[in-house]
C-alpha positions in Angstrom: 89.4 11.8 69.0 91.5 10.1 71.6 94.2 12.4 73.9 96.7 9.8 72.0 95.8 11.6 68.5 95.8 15.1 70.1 98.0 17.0 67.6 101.4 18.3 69.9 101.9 21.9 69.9 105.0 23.0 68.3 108.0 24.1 70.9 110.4 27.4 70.8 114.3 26.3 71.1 114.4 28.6 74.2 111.5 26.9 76.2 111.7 30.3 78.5 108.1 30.6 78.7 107.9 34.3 77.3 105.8 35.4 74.1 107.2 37.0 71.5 106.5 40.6 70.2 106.2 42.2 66.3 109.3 43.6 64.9 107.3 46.1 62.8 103.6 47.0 61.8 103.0 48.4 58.6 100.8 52.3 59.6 97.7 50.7 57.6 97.9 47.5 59.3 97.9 45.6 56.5 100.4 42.9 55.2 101.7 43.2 58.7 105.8 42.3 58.4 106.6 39.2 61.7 110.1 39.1 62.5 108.4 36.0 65.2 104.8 36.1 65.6 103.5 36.5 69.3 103.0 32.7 70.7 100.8 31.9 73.4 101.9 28.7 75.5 98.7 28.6 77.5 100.2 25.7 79.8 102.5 24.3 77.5 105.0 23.5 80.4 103.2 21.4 82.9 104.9 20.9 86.6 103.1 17.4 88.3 104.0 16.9 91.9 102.9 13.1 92.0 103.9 12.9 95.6 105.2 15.4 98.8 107.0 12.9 100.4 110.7 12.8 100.8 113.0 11.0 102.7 115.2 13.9 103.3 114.6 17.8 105.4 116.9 19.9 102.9 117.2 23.5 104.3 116.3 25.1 101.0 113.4 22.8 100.1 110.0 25.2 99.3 107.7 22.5 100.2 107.9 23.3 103.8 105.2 21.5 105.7 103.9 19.6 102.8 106.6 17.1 103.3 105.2 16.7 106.8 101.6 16.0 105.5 103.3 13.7 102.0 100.3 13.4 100.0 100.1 11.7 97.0 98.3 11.1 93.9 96.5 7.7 93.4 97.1 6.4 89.5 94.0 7.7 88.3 94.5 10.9 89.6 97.5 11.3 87.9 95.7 10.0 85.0 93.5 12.4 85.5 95.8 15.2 85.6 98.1 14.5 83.6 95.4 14.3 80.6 93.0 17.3 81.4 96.9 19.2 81.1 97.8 17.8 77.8 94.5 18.9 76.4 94.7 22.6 77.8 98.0 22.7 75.8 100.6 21.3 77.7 104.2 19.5 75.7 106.5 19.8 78.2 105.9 17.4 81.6 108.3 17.9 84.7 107.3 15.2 87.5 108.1 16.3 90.8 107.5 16.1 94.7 109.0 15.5 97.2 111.2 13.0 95.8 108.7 11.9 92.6 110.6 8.3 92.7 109.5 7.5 95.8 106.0 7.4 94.6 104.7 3.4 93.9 103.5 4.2 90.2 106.4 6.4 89.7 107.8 4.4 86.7 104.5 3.9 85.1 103.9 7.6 85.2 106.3 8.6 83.0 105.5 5.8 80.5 102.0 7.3 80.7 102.8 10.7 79.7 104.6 9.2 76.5 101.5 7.6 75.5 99.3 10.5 76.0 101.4 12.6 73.6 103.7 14.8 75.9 106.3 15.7 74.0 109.4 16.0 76.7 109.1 13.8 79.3 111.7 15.4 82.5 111.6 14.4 86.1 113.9 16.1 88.9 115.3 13.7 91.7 117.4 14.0 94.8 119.1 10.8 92.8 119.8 8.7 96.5 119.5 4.6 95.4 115.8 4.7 96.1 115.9 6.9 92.9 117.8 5.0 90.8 116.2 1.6 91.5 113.4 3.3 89.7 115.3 4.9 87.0 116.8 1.1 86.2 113.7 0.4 85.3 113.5 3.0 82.6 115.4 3.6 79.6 117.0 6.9 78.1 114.8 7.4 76.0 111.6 7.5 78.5 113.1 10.9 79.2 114.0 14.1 78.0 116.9 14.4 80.5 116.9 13.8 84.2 117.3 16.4 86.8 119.6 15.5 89.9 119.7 18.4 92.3 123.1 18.7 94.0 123.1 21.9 96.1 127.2 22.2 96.8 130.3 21.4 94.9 132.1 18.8 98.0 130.7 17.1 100.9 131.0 19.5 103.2 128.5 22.3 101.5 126.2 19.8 99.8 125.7 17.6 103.3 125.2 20.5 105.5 121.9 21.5 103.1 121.1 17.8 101.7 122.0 15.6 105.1 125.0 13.9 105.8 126.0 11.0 103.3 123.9 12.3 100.1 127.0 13.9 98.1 129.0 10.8 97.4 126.0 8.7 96.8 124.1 11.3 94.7 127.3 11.6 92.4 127.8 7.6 92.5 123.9 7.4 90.8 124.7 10.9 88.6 127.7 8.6 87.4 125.4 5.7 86.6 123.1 8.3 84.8 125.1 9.5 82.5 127.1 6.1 81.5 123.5 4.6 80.8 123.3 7.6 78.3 120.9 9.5 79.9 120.9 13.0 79.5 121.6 14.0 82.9 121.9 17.6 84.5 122.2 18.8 88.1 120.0 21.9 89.6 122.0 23.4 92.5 120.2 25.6 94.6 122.2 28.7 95.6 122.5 30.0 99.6 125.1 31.2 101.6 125.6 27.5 103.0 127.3 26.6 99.6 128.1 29.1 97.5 131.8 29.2 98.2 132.3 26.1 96.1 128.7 25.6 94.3 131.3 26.6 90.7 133.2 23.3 91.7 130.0 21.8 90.2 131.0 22.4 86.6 134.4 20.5 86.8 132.4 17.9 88.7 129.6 18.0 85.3 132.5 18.1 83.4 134.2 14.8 84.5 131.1 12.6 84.9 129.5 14.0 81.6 126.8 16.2 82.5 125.2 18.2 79.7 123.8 21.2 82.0 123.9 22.6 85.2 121.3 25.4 86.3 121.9 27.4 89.3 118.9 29.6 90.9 118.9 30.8 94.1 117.6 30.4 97.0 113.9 31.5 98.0 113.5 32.0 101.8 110.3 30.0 101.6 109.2 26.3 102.5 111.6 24.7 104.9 113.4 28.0 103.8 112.1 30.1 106.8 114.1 27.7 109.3 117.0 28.7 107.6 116.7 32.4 106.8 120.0 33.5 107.2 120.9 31.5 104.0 119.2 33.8 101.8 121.1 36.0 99.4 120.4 39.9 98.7 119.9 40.8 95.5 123.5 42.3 94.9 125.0 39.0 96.9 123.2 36.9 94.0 124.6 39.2 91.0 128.2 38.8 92.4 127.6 34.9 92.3 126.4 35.6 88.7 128.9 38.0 87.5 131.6 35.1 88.2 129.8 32.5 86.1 130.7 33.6 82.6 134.2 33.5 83.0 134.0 30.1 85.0 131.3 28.7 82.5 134.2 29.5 79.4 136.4 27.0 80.7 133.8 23.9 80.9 132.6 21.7 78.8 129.4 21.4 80.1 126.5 24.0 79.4 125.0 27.1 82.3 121.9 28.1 82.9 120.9 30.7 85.4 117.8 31.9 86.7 118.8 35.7 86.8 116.3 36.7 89.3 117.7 40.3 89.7 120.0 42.2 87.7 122.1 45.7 87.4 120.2 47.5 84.9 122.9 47.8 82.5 121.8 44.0 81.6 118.2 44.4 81.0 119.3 45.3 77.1 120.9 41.5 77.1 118.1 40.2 79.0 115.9 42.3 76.0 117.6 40.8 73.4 116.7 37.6 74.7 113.5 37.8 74.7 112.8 38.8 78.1 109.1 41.2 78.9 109.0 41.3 82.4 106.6 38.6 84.2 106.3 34.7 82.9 103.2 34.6 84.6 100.8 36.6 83.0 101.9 34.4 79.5 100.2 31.2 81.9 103.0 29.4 79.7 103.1 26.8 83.1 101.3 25.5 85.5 102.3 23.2 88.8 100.2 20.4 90.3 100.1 19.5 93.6 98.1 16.0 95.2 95.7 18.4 96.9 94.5 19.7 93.5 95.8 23.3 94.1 97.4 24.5 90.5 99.9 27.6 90.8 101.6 29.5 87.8 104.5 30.7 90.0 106.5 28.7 92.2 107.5 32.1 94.6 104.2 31.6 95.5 103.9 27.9 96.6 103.7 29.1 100.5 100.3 31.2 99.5 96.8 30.5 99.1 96.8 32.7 95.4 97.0 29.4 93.1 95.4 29.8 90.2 93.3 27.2 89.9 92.0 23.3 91.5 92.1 20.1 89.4 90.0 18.1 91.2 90.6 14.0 91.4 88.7 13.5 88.0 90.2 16.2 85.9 88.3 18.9 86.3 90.0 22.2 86.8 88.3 25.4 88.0 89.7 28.6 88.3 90.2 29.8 91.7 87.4 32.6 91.9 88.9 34.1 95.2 92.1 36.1 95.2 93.9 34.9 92.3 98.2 34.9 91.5 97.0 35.9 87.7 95.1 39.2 89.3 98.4 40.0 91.1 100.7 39.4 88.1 98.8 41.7 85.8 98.0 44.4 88.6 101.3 45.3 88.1 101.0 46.1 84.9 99.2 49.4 86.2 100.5 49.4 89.3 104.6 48.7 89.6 105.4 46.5 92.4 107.9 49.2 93.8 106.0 52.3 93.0 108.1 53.4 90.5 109.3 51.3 87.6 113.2 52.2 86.7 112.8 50.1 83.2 109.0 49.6 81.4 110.1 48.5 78.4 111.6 45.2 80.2 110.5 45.0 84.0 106.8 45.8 83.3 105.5 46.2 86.8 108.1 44.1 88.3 107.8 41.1 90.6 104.3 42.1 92.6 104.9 38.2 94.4 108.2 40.1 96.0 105.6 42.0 98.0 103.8 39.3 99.1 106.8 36.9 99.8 109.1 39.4 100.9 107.4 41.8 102.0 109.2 44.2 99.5 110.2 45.1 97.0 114.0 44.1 95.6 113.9 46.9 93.3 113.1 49.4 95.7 116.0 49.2 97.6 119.0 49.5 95.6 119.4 52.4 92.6 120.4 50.2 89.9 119.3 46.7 90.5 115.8 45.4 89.1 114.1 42.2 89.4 113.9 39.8 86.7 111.1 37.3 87.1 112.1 33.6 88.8 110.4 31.7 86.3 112.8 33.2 83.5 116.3 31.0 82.4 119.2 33.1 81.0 122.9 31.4 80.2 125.9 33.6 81.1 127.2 35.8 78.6 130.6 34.8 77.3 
């Protein structure tokens, strides 16, 4: 059988990444009664850096020095990858760098990954004209949607993290996007530098016709360490969340949020969505860099726990030394901060806080809990 005829696994509306959990057991376990049966994604969402390099420094960027080094992937390395992936499970492809357009085989990349049978096809840009050269060589339809990351709602906030110049051209392209009827949605990255007018974003999706925009916050990693007095406390990140459903009511245009941390009066919504502590020990995703190192969580990008190496011809070995997947279910017996205020929903925590961090979010404050970085949530209206 060809990787063409590999049959596609099927996909959950939410594409969260968690597994889902009985209802009820019948006491002779027999006839058992499924409300959802658990699922397993086992790499379903796969995260393929093609290329580090980027024409621009942003202060919140998490690749830190690999920007400096800008490997990238030769064509039949990303072959390679991209097909060893697709046959350990993975639907759902994200290409990313550095600024993935930038990348000379950029455009026949994604045409690949339609041929070998990924199912959703998404790329995240900076969306400067190098970008959408290449994305005027594509069509709609090559995509699931396009991901523009605009990290401020004016000039003034956006520049100061992006470089000077990148707002009104950025917007110009997002503009282009959207007319071309491609489903186009901006990521803005969260600091202190811009969240005074990051909600202006939403009026600014509105009017160009965006269909999303996701906001997550910034991790003091990467270029992130130059800039460390960007970074938002846990309770300084809930007070940018608690504004969003009221804000979000009035648009148009659809939220998402990565929660990271929450009060624990919201773990029961959080519950009800389906939420059991850390994405990472479901290995629901994985992420790709040139060098072959393969990481399930993105906090940890600055560390040397990946979870695995694809090497140049596909092959992909599981990192025998220390491992992220050893950390994420350690916690599982051992609570990150010592003392878990929720089991039924935290589950250990966020053990990569520790090792980031060097603490524990949840330790610090009473009544606020981490909520794993990998997870999506939209505001509640």
């Amino acid at each position: 059988m060809s990787i063409v005829d590999l049959p596609s696994p099927a996909l959950r509306q939410d594409a969260y990444g968690h597994a889902r959990m009985p209802t009820s057991v019948s006491a002779s376990g027999e006839d058992v009664r499924w409300i959802e049966r658990v699922e397993y994604g086992r790499f379903r969402n796969v995260y393929l850096y093609i290329t580090e390099a980027c024409q621009l420094r942003c202060g919140d960027c998490y690749m830190g020095t690999r920007l400096e080094r800008a490997l990238k992937m030769p064509p039949e390395q990303i072959r390679a990858n991209l097909t060893a992936w697709r046959q350990m499970g993975g639907s759902k492809l994200t290409v990313l760098g550095g600024e993935p357009t930038l990348h000379y085989d950029y455009v026949n990349t994604i045409r690949l990954a339609k041929q070998l049978g990924y199912e959703h096809v998404i790329t995240t840009s900076n969306g400067l004209d190098p970008a959408i050269r290449k994305f005027r060589k594509l069509e709609p339809s090559d995509f699931s949607y396009v991901q523009i990351s605009v990290d401020g709602g004016s000039p003034a906030t956006h520049d100061k993290v992006r470089g000077e110049g990148t707002f009104k051209t950025t917007l110009k392209n997002v503009a282009e996007l959207c007319e071309r009827g491609f489903d186009t949605r901006i990521i803005c990255t969260v600091s202190k530098a811009n969240e005074a007018d990051c909600l202006r974003l939403l009026d600014i999706a509105d009017s160009l016709g965006v269909s999303l925009v996701k906001f997550h916050v910034m991790s003091v990693i990467g270029r992130g360490h130059g800039n460390e007095e960007w970074g938002m406390s846990p309770r300084e990140w809930l007070d940018f969340t608690g504004r969003l459903p009221a804000v979000a009511a009035d648009h148009r245009t659809r939220v998402w949020y990565q929660p990271t941390f929450a009060h624990r009066s919201e773990m029961a919504r959080f519950e009800a969505e389906g939420y059991r502590g850390c994405i990472g020990r479901t290995l629901d995703r994985i992420s790709v860099f040139p060098d072959g190192r393969s990481y399930v969580c993105s906090f940890l990008f600055d560390t040397d726990l990946h979870f695995a190496i694809t090497t140049p011809d596909g092959t992909i070995t599981v990192n025998k030394g220390p491992n992220e997947f050893d950390l994420f279910t350690g916690a599982l017996t051992q609570s990150a901060c010592g003392g878990c205020k929720a089991p039924g929903s935290c589950m250990g925590g966020c053990p990569a806080e520790e090792i980031v961090d060097k603490r524990a979010s949840c330790a610090e404050e009473p009544d606020i809990l981490p909520v794993c970085r990998l997870w999506k949530s939209s505001p509640a209206n």
